[in-house]
SEMARSE-946150 format. One record per residue (C-alpha): x, y, z; residue in three letters. Coordinates in steps of 0.02 Angstrom, whole numbers, padded with zeros to 5 digits, always signed. Example, Ala and Ser with C-alpha at 12.3 -4.5 7.8 and 13.67 -1.06 7.14 Angstrom:
+00615-00225+00390ala +00684-00053+00357ser 
! end
This chain:
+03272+00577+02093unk +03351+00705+01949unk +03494+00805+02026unk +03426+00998+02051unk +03623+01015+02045unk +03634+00965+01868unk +03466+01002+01819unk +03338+01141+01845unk +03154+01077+01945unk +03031+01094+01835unk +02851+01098+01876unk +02775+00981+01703unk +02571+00960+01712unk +02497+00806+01585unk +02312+00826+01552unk +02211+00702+01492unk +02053+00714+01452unk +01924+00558+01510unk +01856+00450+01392unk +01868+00589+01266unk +01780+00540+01112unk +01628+00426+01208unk +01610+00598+01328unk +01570+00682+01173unk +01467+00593+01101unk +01371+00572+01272unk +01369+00756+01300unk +01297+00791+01119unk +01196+00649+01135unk +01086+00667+01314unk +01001+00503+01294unk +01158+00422+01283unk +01209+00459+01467unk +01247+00347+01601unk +01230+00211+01471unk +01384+00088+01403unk +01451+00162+01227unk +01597+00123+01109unk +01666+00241+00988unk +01696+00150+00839unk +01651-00014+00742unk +01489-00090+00757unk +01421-00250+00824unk +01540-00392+00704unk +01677-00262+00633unk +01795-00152+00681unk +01895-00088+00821unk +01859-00003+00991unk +01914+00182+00959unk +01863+00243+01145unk +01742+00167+01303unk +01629+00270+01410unk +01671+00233+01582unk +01498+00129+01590unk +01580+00009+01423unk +01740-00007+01524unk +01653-00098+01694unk +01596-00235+01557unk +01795-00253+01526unk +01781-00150+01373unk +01938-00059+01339unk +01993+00043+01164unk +02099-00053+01040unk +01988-00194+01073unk +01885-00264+00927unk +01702-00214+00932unk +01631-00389+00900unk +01704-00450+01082unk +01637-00272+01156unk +01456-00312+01080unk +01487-00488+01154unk +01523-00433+01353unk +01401-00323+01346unk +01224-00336+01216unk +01167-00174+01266unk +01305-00069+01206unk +01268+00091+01078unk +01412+00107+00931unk +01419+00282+00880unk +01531+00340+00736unk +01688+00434+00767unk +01646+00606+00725unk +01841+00680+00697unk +01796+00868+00637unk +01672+00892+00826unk +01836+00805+00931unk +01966+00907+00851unk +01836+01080+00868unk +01848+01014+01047unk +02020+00990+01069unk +02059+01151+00989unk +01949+01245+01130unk +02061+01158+01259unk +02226+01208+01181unk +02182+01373+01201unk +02150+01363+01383unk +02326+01278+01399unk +02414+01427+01304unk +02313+01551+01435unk +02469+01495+01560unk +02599+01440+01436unk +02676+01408+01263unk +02770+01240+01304unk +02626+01143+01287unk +02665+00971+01186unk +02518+00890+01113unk +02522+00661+01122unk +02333+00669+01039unk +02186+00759+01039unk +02140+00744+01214unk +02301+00742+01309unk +02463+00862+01304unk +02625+00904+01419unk +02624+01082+01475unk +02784+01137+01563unk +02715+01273+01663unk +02893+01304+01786unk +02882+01488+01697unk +02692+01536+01672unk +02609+01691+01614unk +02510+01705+01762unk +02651+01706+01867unk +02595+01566+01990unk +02701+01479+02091unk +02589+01308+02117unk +02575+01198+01979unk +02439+01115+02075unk +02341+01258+02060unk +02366+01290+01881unk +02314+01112+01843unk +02165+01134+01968unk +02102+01305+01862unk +02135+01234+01694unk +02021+01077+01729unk +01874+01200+01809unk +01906+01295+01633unk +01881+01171+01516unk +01734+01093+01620unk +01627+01271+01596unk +01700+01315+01417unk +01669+01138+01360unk +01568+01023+01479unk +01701+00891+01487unk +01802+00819+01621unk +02005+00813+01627unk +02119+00748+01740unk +02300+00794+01776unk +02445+00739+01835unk +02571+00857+01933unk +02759+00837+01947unk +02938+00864+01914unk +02954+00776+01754unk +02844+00723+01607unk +02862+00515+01654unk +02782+00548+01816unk +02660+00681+01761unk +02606+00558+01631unk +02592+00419+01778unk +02513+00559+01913unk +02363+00596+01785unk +02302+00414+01792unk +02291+00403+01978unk +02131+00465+02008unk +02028+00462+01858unk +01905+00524+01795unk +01890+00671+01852unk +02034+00708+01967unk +02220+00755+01989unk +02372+00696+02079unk +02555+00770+02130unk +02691+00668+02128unk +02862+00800+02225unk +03012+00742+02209unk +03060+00691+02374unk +02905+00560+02354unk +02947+00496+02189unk +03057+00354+02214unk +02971+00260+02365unk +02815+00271+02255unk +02885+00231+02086unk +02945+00065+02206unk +02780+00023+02239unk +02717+00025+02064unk +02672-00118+01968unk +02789-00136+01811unk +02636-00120+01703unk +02592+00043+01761unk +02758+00122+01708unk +02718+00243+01567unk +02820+00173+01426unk +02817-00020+01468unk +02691-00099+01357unk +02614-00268+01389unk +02733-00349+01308unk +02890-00295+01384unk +02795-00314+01553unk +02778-00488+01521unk +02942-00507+01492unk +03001-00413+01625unk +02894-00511+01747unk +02949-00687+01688unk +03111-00639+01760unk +03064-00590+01915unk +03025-00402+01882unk +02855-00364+01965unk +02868-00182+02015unk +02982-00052+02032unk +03072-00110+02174unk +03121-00255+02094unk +03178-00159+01927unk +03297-00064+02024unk +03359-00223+02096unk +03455-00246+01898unk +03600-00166+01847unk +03619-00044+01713unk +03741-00179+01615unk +03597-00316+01634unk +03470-00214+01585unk +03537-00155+01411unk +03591-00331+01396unk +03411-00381+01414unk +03320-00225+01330unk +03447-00157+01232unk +03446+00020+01199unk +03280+00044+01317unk +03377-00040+01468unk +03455+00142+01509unk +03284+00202+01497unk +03201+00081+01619unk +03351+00104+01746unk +03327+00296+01745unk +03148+00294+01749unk +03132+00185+01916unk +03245+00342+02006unk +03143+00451+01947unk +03256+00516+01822unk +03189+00558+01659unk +03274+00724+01574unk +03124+00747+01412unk +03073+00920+01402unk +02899+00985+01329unk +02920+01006+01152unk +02810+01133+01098unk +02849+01088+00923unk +02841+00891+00892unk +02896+00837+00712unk +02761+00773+00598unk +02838+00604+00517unk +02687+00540+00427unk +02497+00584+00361unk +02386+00448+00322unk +02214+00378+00303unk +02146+00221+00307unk +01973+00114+00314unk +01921-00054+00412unk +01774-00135+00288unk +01615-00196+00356unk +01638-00352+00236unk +01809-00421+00196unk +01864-00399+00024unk +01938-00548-00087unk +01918-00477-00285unk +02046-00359-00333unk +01917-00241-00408unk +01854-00220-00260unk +02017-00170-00148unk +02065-00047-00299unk +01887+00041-00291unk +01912+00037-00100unk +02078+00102-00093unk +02027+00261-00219unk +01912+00320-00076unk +02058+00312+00033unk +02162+00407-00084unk +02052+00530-00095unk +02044+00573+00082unk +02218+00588+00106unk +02239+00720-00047unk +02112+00820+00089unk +02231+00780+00216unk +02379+00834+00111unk +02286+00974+00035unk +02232+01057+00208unk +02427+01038+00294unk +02514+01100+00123unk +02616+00942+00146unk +02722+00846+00021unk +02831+00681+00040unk +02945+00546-00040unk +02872+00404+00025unk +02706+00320-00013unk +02675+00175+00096unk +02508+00040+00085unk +02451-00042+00216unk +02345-00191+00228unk +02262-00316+00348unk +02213-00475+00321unk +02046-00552+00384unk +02173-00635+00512unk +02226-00475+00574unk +02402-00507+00492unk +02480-00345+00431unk +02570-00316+00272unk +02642-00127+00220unk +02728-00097+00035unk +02820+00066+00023unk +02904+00153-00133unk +03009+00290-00128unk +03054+00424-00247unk +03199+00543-00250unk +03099+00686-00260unk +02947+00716-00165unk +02778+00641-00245unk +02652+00747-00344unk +02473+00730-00266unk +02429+00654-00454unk +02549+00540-00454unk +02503+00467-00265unk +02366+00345-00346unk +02472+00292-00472unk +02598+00235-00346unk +02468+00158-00232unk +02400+00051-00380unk +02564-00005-00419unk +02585-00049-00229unk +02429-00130-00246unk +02493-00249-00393unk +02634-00273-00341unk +02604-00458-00292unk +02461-00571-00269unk +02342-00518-00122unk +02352-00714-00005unk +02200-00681+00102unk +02035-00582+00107unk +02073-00391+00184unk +01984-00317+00312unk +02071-00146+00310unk +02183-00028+00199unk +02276+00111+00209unk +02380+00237+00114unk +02515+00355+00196unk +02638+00473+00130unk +02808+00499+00247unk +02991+00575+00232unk +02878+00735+00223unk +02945+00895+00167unk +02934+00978+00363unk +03089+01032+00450unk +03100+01031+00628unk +03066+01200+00688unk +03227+01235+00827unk +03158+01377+00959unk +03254+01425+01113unk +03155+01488+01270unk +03308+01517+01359unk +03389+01459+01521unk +03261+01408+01671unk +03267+01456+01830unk +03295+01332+01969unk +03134+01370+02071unk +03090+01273+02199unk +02946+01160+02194unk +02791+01228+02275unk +02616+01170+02315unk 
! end
């Protein structure tokens, strides 16, 4: 557990909403309830953008590709990702957030950090303000959240998944390492399947046997991460909410119904694409050095080409860059998917300072 010696107790909440974009789309859809929907693809393309929680009892998860959804389960409705009604949404529920504090630290439309150890209503139980803010967003927008509850954001992250949907969890600090023991290594916020794999081939199961490895082993094995994974399984884990997180990139991209194989067709393709992200650029005010193209291959290999200039790239000159990208050697395969991004962006890292916490005790 963090040292309240060295370190002030903070009381961090993660919200999350469930299955965000499907619970839209069910709510502004009534004859879509109770029934098994995807957001995103259709029936042979694309990907799984989000699973009502009637997809996900067919084993139908997000990130997977819509063709095996449609296959585990015929009777499943593909709606279209409507962006402008989830972000209208998610804006609502940011507002509710900064009713009991200004650390709040957006991961995506439909989950954030809020660090609520100094509040503006002045309560002392984080339980409680995680409690009100879910019973606010259920009247102002209809949807359910869950939350999480604890000292830090690792096991606030890990608290708001314990009793989904529509629940919450608390995770003190005297509890944290016996039940960060207990958890499976795949649970741990931060360890992706991958690693987990890895992790388990050599005899890593949960976190009782994590701790088992020293520090000098672990960045052996994991390199820079290995600190990381020791902390975490003490429950240390010294992130704060940052209200102000650092965009790096702006993109857009498409996934084609039919893969394309003439070059005519990838150029016409990729103007559409361009011409999105000139909205994108043109609503933030952004600029960058750095254009970047990305394509996939009907394999789902990946391929990105990047240029970048010394000075940061007129909105003119973006297609002209992409097009060269585009030439710049022969296309192998038929492409399923392209994308254009601009990055090094011309956005400084805003430095605020909210001033020394308090060491308050953990109430709930």
């Amino acid at each position: 557990m963090e040292n309240p010696e060295n370190n002030p107790v903070r009381k961090i909440i993660h919200v999350d909403m469930d299955a965000f974009y499907a619970s839209v789309e069910q709510m502004d859809h009534p004859e879509w309830r109770g029934k098994p929907l995807v957001v995103g693809g259709n029936e042979s393309r694309g990907v799984v953008a989000a699973a009502s929680y009637e997809a996900r009892k067919y084993g139908i998860f997000s990130a997977m590709a819509s063709s095996i959804a449609a296959r585990k389960c015929p009777q499943l409705i593909f709606a279209k990702p409507r962006f402008d009604r989830y972000k209208e949404i998610s804006y609502q529920i940011r507002e509710i957030f900064f009713e009991y504090t200004d650390l709040v630290e957006p991961l995506s439309l439909d989950e954030a950090f809020l660090d609520v150890t100094e509040n503006k209503k002045g309560l002392k139980s984080a339980i409680l303000i995680a409690r009100q803010i879910r019973e606010k967003i259920k009247i102002k927008t209809g949807l359910n959240a869950s939350a999480g509850v604890s000292y830090n954001k690792f096991l606030a992250k890990i608290a708001s998944d314990l009793n989904k949907p529509n629940g919450q969890a608390v995770i003190l600090p005297e509890e944290a390492e016996e039940f960060l023991e207990k958890l499976a290594i795949g649970k741990f916020f931060g360890i992706g399947k991958v690693t987990a794999e890895k992790m388990q081939k050599i005899g890593i199961h949960n976190g009782a046997d994590l701790k088992q490895f020293s520090l000098q082993f672990l960045t052996k094995k994991f390199g820079k991460s290995g600190l990381h994974y020791f902390n975490i399984v003490r429950g240390i884990h010294l992130s704060e909410v940052q209200p102000h997180r650092l965009r790096k990139s702006l993109s857009a991209e498409n996934t084609f119904e039919k893969d394309l194989v003439l070059l005519e067709e990838m150029e016409q393709s990729l103007n559409s694409i361009y011409e999105e992200l000139i909205r994108r650029l043109e609503k933030t005010g952004v600029k960058g050095r750095t254009v970047t193209l990305k394509i996939k291959y009907a394999d789902f290999t990946q391929q990105t080409r990047s240029k970048t200039l010394e000075q940061y790239v007129e909105t003119n000159h973006i297609w002209d860059l992409a097009k060269e990208l585009l030439n710049q050697e022969e296309i192998p395969k038929p492409v399923r998917l392209l994308g254009l991004g601009l990055s090094n962006l011309n956005i400084t890292e805003e430095v605020q300072h909210f001033g020394e916490q308090l060491k308050i005790p953990f109430e709930l």
